[in-house]
Each structure stands twice: as C-alpha cells, then as structure tokens.
N, C-alpha and C positions, 0 to 999 in steps of 0.2 A: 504494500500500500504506500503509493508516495505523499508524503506530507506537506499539509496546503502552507500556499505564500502566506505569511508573515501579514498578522493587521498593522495597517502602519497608521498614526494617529497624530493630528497636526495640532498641537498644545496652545502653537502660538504662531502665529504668521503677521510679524510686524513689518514698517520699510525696511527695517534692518534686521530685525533678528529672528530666527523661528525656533521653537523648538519640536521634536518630534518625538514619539512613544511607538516603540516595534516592541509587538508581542507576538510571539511565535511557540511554536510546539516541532517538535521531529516524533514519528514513530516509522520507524524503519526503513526511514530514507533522507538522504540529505538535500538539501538545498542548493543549486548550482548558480551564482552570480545573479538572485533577484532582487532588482530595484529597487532599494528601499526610499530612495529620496532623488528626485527628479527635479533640480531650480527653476525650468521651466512653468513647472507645474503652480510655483509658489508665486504669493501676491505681489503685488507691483512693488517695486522700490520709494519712488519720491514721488508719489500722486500723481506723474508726468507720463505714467504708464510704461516705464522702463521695467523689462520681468528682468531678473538675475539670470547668470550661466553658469554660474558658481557658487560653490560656498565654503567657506573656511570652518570647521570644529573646532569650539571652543571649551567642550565639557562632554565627556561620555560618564555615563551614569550605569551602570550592568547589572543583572542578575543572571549568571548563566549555569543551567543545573549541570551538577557533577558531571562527568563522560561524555562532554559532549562539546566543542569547539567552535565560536562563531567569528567569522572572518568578516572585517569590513575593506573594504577597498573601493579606490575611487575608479571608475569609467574611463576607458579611453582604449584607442588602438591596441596601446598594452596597456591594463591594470594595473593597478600599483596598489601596494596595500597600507590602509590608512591604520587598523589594528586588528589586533590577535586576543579574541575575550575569551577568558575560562573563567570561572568562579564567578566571582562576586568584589566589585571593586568601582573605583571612579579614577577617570583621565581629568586631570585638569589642565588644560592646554593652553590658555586664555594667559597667565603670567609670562608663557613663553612667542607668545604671536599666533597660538594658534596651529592646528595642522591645515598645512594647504594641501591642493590636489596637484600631483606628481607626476600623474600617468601621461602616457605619451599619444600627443592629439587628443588632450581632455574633454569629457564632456558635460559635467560637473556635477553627474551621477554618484549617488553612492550606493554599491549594493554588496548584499549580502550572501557568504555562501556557510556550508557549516561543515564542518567533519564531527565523525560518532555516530550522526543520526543512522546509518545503516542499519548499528550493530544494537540498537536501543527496539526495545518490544513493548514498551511503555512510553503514551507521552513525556516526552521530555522536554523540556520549557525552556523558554530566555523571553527575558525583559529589558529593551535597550534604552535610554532618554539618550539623545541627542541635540546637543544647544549648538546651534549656528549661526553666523555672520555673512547674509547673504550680499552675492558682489559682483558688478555688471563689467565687462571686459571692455 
C-alpha cells in the first residue's frame, strides 16, 4: 500500500513571511520528492501583485517518529538538500541568514522525500513547521 502525500497547511501567508505545517504518515512505503511548498502558489508580496520564486528557511520545527527519515531539499535540475530530520528537534537558521536554495537551475520548491517508510507496517508519522522568508528574483 503506498502512503498518501503529506497535508500540507498554510499557518501564515504574509508579504513576507509564511509559515507552513506538513503532517504526514508512511505505512509501507516511502515518499519520493513530493512538493511540499510551491512560492508560486503563495500570496503576493507588496500588494503590487508580485508572487515570490523563492524562499529562504528561517526555522524548522520537527517531530519525526523513531525509524523513519525525512528528507527536505530544494527543487531544481539537481536537488540539493536543505535537511536530514530524525527524531525530534528545531533548526534555527534565522541568526545565521537563513538557509537558501542551492540547487542547480532552482525553482524554489521544496519537497519532501523519506526513507524507512518501506520497512514500517504501522503508520508512522512526522510533523514538520516551517517558517519562511519569501523572495522575488
């Protein structure tokens, strides 16, 4: 049985900032590079109706259960990977500038893939917050 895409949930969608909530499950299969956050998709920038293409992470927030791996990385020709969540913890990226997107011919996607979920015969859950810094090229 492959395990459905990931709810993904829009907390906050300001000119500048948004945050998002991915909650997800695996049972007996993983997740191969789905889209969790799409800048296009997100509200206009300065009222001028400029949408973003990008967005910088400024806080990752996690719960991810035992035996099972969640991969975030950003979009592009090649991927590039933004982080590596196990357990239970928070990135705070914001004193340091933030992570930006890296990948080559970006698109200023970020998605989601997992490892574990194969070998899992039980939902097995993650809960993501991501706070971002959306940014027009």
């Amino acid at each position: 049985m492959a395990s459905p895409n990931p709810t993904v949930q829009i907390l906050n969608d300001g000119y500048r900032n948004t945050t998002i909530k991915v909650d997800g499950y695996l049972n007996a299969a993983d997740l191969t590079a789905v889209t969790i956050i799409d800048p296009a998709t997100l509200s206009q920038m300065d009222g001028q109706g400029v949408i973003p293409d990008r967005v910088r992470v400024n806080r990752i927030n996690f719960d991810v259960q035992d035996g099972i791996q969640v991969d975030l990385n950003w979009d592009g020709a090649t991927p590039a990977s933004l982080w590596k969540l196990t357990g239970r913890g928070e990135i705070k990226a914001k004193p340091f500038g933030g992570i930006t997107d890296n990948a080559t011919t970006p698109n200023g996607k970020i998605t989601a893939t997992t490892i574990g979920g194969a070998a899992t015969t039980t939902n097995t859950s993650y809960t993501i917050v991501l706070e971002l810094v959306k940014y027009h090229s």
